[in-house]
C-alpha positions in Angstrom: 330.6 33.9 -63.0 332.3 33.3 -66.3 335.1 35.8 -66.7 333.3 37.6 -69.8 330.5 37.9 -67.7 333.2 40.0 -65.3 334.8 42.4 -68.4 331.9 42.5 -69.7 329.7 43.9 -66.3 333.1 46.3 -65.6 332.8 47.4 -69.3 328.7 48.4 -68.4 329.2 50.0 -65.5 331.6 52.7 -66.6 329.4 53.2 -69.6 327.0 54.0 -67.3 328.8 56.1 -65.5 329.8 58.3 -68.7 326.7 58.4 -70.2 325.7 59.6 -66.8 328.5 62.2 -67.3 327.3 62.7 -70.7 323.6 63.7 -70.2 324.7 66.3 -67.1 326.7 67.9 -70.0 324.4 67.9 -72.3 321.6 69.4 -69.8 324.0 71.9 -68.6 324.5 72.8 -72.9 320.4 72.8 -72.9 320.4 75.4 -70.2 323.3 77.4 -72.0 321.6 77.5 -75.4 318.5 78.6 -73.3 320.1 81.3 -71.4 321.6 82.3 -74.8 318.5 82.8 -76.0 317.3 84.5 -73.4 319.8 87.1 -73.4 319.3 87.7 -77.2 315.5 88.4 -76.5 316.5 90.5 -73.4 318.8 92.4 -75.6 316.2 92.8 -78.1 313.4 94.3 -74.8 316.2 96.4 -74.3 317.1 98.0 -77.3 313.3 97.8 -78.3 312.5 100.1 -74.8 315.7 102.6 -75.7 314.4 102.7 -79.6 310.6 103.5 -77.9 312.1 106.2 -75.1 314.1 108.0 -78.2 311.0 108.2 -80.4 309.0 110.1 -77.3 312.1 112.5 -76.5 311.9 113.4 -80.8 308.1 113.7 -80.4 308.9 116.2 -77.5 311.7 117.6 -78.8 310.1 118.6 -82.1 306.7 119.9 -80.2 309.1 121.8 -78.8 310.7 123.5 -81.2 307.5 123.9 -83.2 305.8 125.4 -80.5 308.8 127.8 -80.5 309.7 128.7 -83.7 306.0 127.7 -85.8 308.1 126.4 -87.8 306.8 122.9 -89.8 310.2 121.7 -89.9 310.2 121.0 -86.6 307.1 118.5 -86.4 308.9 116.1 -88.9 310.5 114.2 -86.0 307.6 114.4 -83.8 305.5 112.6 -87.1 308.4 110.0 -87.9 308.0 109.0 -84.7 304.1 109.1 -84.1 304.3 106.8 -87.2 306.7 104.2 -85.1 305.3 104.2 -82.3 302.4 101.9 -82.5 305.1 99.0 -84.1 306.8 99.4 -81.5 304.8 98.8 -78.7 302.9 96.0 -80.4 307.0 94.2 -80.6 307.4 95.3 -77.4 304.4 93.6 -76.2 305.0 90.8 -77.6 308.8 90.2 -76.5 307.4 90.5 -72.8 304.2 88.4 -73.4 305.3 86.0 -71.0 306.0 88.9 -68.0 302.5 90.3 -66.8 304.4 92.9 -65.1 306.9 94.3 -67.7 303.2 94.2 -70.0 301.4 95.9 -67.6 304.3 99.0 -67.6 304.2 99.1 -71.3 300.7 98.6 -71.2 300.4 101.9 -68.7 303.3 103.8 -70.8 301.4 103.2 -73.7 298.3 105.1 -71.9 300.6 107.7 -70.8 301.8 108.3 -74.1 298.6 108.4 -75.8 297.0 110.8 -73.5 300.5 113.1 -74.0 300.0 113.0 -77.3 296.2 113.6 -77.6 295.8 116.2 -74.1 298.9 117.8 -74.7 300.9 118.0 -77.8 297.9 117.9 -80.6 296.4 120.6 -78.7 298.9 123.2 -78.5 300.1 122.1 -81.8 297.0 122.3 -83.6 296.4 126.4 -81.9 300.1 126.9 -82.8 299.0 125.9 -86.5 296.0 128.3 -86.1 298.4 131.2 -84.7 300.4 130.9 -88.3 297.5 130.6 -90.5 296.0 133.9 -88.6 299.5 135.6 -89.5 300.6 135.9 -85.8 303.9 135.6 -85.3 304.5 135.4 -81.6 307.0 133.7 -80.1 306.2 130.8 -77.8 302.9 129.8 -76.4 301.8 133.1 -74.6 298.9 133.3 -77.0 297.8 129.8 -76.6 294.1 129.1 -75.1 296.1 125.7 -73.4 299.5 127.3 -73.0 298.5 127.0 -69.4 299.3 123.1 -69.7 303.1 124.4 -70.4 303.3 126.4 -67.6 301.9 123.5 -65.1 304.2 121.4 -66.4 301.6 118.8 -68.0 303.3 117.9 -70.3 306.8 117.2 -68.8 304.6 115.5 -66.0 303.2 112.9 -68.5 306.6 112.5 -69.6 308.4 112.1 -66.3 306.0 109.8 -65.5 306.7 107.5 -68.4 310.8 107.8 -67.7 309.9 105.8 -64.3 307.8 103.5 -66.0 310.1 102.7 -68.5 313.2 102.5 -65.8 311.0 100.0 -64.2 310.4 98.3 -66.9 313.9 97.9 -67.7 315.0 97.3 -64.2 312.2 94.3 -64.4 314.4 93.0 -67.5 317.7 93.5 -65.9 316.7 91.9 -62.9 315.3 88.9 -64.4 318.6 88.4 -66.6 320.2 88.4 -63.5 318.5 85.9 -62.0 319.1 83.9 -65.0 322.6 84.2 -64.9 322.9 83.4 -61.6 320.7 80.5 -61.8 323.4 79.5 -65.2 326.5 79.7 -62.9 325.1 77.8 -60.5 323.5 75.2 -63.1 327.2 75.5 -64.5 329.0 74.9 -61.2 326.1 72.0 -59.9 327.1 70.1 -63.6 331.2 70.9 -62.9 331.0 69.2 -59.6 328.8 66.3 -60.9 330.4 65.8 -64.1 334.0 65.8 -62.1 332.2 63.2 -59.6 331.0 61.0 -62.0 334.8 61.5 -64.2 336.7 60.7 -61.0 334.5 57.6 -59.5 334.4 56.5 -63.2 338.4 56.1 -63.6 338.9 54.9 -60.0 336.2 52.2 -60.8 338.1 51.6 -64.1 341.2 51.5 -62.3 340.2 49.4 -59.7 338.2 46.9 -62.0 341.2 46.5 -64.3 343.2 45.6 -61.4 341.0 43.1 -60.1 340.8 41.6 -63.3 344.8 41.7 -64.0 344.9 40.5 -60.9 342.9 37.7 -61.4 343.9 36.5 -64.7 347.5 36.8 -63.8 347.7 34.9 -60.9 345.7 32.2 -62.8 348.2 32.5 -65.7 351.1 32.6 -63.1 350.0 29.2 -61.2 349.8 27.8 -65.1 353.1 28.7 -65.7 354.3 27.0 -62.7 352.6 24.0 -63.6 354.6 24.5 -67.2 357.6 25.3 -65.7 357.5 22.3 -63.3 356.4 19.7 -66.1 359.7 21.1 -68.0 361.8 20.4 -65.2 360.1 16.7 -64.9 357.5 17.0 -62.3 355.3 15.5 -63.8 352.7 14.6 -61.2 351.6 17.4 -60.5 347.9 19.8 -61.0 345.9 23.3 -60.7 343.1 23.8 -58.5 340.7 26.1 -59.6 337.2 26.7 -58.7 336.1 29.7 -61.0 334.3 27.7 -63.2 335.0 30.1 -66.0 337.2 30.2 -69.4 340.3 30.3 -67.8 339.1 27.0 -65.6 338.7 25.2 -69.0 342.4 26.3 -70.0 343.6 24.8 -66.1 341.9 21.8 -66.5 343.5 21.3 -70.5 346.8 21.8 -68.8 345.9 19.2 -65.9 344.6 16.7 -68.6 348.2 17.0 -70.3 350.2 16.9 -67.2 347.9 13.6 -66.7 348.9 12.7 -69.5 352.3 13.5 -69.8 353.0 11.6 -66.7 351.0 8.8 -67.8 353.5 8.6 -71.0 356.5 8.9 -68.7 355.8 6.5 -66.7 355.3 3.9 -69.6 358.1 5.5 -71.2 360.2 4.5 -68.0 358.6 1.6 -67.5 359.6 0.5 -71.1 363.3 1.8 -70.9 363.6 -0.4 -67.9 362.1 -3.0 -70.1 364.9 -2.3 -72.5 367.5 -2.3 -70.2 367.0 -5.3 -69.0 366.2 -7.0 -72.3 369.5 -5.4 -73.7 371.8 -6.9 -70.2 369.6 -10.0 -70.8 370.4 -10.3 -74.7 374.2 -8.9 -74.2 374.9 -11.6 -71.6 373.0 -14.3 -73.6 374.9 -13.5 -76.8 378.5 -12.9 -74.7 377.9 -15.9 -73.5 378.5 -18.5 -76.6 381.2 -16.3 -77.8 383.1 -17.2 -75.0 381.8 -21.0 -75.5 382.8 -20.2 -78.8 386.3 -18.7 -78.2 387.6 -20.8 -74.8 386.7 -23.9 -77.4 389.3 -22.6 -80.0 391.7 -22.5 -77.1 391.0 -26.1 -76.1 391.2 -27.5 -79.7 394.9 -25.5 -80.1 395.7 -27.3 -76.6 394.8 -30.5 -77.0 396.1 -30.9 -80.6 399.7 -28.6 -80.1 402.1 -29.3 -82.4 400.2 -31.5 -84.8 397.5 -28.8 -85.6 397.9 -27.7 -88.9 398.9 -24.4 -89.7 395.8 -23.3 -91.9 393.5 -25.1 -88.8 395.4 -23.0 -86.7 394.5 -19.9 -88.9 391.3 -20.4 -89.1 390.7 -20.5 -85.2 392.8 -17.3 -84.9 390.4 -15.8 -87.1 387.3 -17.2 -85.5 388.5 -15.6 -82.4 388.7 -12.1 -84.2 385.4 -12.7 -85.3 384.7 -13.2 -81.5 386.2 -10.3 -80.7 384.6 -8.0 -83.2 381.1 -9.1 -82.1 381.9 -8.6 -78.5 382.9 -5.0 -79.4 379.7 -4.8 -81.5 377.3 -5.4 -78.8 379.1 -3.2 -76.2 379.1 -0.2 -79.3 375.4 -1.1 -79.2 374.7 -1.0 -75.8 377.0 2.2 -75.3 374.9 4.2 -78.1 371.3 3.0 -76.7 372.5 4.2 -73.3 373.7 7.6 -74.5 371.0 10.1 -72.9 369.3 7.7 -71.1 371.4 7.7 -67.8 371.8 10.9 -65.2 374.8 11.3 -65.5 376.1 14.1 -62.9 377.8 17.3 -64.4 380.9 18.5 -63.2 383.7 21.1 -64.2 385.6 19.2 -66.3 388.9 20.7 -67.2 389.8 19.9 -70.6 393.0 19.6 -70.5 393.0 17.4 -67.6 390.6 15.4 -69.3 392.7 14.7 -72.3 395.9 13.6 -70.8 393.3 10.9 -69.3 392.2 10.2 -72.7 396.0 10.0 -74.4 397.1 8.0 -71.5 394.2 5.7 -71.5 394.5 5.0 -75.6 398.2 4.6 -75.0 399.6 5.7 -78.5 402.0 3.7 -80.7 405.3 5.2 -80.7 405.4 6.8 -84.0 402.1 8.7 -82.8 402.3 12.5 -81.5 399.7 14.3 -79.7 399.6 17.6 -80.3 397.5 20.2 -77.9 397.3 23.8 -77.0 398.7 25.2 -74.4 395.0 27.2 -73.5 392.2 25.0 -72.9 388.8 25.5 -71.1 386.6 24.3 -68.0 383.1 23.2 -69.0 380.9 22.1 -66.5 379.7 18.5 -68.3 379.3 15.6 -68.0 383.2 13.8 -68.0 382.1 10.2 -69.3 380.5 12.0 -72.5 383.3 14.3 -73.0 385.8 11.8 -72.4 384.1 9.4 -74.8 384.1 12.1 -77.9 387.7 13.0 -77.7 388.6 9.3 -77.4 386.8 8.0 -80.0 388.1 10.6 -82.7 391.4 10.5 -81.5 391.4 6.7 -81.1 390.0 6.8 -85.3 392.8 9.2 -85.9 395.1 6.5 -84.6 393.6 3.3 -86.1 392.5 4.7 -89.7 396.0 6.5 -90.1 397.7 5.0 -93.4 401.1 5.1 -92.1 403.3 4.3 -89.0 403.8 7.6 -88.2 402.1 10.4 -87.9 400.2 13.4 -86.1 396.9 14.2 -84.3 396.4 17.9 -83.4 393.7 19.1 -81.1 392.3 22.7 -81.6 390.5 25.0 -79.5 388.6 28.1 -80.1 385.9 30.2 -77.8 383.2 32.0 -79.4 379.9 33.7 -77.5 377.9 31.1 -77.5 380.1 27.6 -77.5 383.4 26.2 -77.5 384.6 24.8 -80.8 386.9 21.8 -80.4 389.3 20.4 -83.7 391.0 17.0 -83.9 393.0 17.0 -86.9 395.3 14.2 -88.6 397.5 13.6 -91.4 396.2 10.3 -92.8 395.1 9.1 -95.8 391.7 10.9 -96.1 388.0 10.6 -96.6 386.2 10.9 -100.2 383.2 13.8 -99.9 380.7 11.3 -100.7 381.3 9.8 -97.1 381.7 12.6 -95.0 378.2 11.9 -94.0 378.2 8.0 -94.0 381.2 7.8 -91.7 378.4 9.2 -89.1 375.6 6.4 -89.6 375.5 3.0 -87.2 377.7 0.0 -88.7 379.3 2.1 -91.9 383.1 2.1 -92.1 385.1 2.5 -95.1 387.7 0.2 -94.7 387.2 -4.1 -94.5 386.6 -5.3 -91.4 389.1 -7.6 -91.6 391.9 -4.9 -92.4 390.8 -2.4 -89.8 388.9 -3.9 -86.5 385.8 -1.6 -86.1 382.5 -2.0 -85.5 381.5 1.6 -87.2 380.1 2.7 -84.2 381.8 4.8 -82.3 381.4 8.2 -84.5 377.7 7.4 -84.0 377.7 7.9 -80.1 380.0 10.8 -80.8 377.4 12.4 -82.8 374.7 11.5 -80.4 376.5 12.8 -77.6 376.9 16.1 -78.8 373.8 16.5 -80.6 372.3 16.1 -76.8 374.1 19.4 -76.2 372.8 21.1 -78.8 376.0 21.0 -80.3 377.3 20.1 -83.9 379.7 17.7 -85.6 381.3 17.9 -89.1 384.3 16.5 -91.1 386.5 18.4 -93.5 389.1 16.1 -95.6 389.8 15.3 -99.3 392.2 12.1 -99.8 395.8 12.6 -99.2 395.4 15.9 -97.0 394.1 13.9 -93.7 390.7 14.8 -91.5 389.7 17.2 -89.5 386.7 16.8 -87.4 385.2 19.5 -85.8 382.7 19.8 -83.2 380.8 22.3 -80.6 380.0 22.6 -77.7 377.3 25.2 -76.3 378.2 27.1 -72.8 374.8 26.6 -71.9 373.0 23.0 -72.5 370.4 23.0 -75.1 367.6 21.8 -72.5 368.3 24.6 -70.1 368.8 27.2 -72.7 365.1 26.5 -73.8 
């Protein structure tokens, strides 16, 4: 399975998962809206029931008083009410449309109430009325043909009756809304467990996929940084196996194509420094060769002729030998700079100071020469041969280029964070600022050959050398005021530091 086939599988499951979280929440709103609604209209049964129980205690409470006093006053909440009444039983009705039994107590109430009001209360109120138009003024109901339904309690029996119905009816409602609210807290607390559930299993199964897939893909990466890290450190033969088939498996087998090749440009590349190596012994020897045919027959020419060669003959063959010289010196410069780099050599700590004693000793200064050094100088681990070759060769130049018979190289030293810096300074004649960058290329010198033996290539394998190290070389020097060529060295090696 291709690796976006993986994310993208993980990436549908847990959508899954909280949309499945998302439509338990949004059926657990649908039942809260409902029950909402539910309790509005139960309110509204409620308040509809107390509004229709009030009206029938004012339609009592003014027959009452009427019946009482006679006086008309009296009647005027007993007709506000009568007027009310039949609204509100029809709004009753219809809030409890859907509940046969709270429709059937408001359906018997409504009886009960009608028979009240036609059995009982029209007919004492309508004698009552006769009583006043007759001009009797007796208290109460004594004269009354149906006074008798007072005192048996007719009326307040009708009445009593309705009080249960209508505390029936509300305990119908009151029950119901509990059930309802029960059924919501448990609808509530069914949706909290699932919805945690679902929330939990989806961020484990996140979790768990993003681990398997970090998992994966790093330890892919890993084995393709090894295979980096070992082509860097010239292993070059070397591969990733790996199976998946997938993006990544593309990326592997790039890397294993360039390790291919890599080592397949090594090995010509090693193959043709070989090559090189022995074409430049095989040329070196071949060209050494007649210079020493070339110089042993100067010597044999002086021998046999002695005294009777001529003086200008016997110039000209000490030049010619110079000549030999110089181009024996020439191909060793050459050979010495194409070797630079190309041979191991093995690194060592290489005490500097040590190391230039060697180098003094070795050059073996003329008289009126002094070598100056500090008194401080470092340890590098390097290789000796290189080091030894810089400091001899600018030393050796400070020597041989020097305008007088006396004078005065100095070597300086300072440590910085990074590299050591390293001076050799001189008091000869100079260089122009137009050279300070010639002096550096194969062959250049700025002196005749012929005045100054050189072959204008040992600042060259100086400058290679310490290039290699990721270090830097550079001249400061006007004419008259002498040289001073400075270089650095980096504590770490330029090839390990990257």
């Amino acid at each position: 399975m291709k690796l976006s086939t993986k994310l993208f599988a993980g990436f549908v499951l847990i959508s899954f998962l909280f949309t499945a979280v998302g439509v338990v929440n949004y059926r657990l709103s649908e039942d809260v809206i409902e029950n909402s609604k539910f309790v509005s209209e139960s309110q509204n049964v409620i308040r509809n029931s107390s509004s229709l129980q009030r009206n029938i205690i004012d339609m009592e409470t003014g027959m009452r008083g009427f019946l009482l006093t006679g006086n008309e006053e009296f009647l005027q909440p007993y007709h506000t009410a009568d007027r009310l009444m039949p609204a509100l039983f029809q709004d009753l009705k219809k809030l409890v449309d859907d509940s046969p039994e709270q429709l059937k107590k408001i359906q018997e109430i409504e009886e009960l109430q009608v028979k009240w009001k036609t059995e009982f209360a029209e007919l004492l109120i309508s004698e009552k009325r006769k009583e006043n138009e007759q001009g009797i003024n007796t208290k109460g109901i004594r004269n009354l043909d149906h006074g008798y339904l007072v005192l048996n309690e007719e009326g307040k029996r009708l009445t009593d009756q309705m009080r249960i119905y209508f505390r029936a009816f509300n305990s119908i409602e009151y029950q119901v809304r509990e059930e309802r609210r029960n059924r919501l807290d448990q609808s509530i607390n069914e949706t909290r467990r699932v919805s945690t559930a679902l929330t939990i299993i989806s961020v484990m199964l996140g979790l768990a996929w993003a681990y398997y897939i970090t998992r994966l893909i790093s330890r892919r990466i890993m084995k393709m940084v090894n295979l980096a890290d070992r082509i860097a450190s010239g292993e070059y033969k070397t591969a990733i196996q790996d199976d998946a088939h997938d993006e990544l498996t593309l990326l592997s087998d790039s890397l294993n194509r360039m390790s291919g090749t890599i080592d397949k440009t090594f090995s010509e590349l090693d193959s043709k420094n070989k090559e090189l190596d022995q074409f430049a012994y095989v040329v070196s020897h071949d060209l050494k060769a007649p210079l020493r045919g070339i110089e042993n027959a100067s010597k044999w020419v002086e021998e046999d002729m002695g005294k009777e060669l001529p003086s200008h003959i016997q110039e000209y063959l000490l030049m010619m030998r110079a000549r030999v010289h110089r181009m024996e010196n020439l191909i060793n410069g050459i050979l010495a700079l194409a070797r630079v780099g190309r041979a191991k050599l093995e690194e060592e700590n290489v005490n500097v100071q040590h190391l230039l004693f060697d180098v003094i000793d070795m050059l073996n200064p003329p008289a009126g020469f002094q070598i100056h050094m500090p008194d401080r100088l470092p340890v590098l681990r390097a290789a000796k041969v290189e080091l030894q070759q810089v400091f001899s060769n600018l030393i050796s130049n400070a020597i041989k280029y020097h305008d007088k018979e006396k004078g005065n190289v100095t070597v300086s030293y300072n440590e910085f964070a990074d590299y050591h810096e390293f001076s050799v300074a001189d008091d000869g004649p100079g260089i122009e600022a137009e050279y300070h960058d010639r002096i550096f290329v194969l062959f250049q010198t700025l002196q005749e050959r012929d005045a100054v033996e050189s072959t204008g290539v040992g600042l060259s394998i100086v400058k290679k050398i310490i290039e290699r190290q990721g270090g830097k070389i550079q001249v400061a020097s006007s004419p008259g005021q002498g040289s001073v060529f400075t270089f650095t060295w980096p504590k770490v090696k330029l090839a390990e530091a990257a």
